[in-house]
C-alpha positions in Angstrom: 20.9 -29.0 123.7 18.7 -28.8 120.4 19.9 -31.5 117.9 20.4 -30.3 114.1 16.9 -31.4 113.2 15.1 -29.9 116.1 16.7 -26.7 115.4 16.2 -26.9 111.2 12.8 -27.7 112.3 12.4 -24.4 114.4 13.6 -22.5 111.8 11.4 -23.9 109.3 8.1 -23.0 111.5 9.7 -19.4 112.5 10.1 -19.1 108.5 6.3 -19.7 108.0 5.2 -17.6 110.5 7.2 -14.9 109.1 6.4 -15.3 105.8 2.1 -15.3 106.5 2.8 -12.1 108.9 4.9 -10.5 106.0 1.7 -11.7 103.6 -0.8 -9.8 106.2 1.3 -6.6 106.3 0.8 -6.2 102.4 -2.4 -6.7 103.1 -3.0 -10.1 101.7 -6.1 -12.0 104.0 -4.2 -15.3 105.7 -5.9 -17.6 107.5 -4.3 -20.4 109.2 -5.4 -22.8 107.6 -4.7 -27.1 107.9 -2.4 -27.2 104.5 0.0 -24.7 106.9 -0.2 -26.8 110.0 0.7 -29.7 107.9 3.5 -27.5 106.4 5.2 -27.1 109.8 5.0 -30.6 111.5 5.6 -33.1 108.1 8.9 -33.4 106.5 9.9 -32.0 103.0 9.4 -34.8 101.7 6.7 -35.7 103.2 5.0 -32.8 101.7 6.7 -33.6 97.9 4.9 -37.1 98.0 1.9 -35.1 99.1 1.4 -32.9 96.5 2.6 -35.5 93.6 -0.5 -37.9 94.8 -2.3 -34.7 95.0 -1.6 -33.5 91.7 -0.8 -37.4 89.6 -3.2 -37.8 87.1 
């Protein structure tokens, strides 16, 4: 039996993948790239502290 995370993080990669192979039907070139690997396996926010050292100035 999948626990609440395991299954919110299932979604969350199934999501993604979706959303690039959406992105490639309209014809938009996606590459898997290491931005979207860390998008499936880090938290949210993980990714939010992320971008705001990423972006701080």
């Amino acid at each position: 039996m999948l626990t609440i995370e395991q299954k919110r993080g299932r979604f969350k990669a199934l999501q993604a993948r979706n959303y690039r192979a959406s992105l490639q039907l309209e014809g938009f070139d996606v590459e898997p790239s290491k931005r979207n690997v860390e998008a499936e396996t880090s938290t949210e926010s993980e990714i939010i502290a992320k971008l705001k050292r990423q972006y701080a100035r």
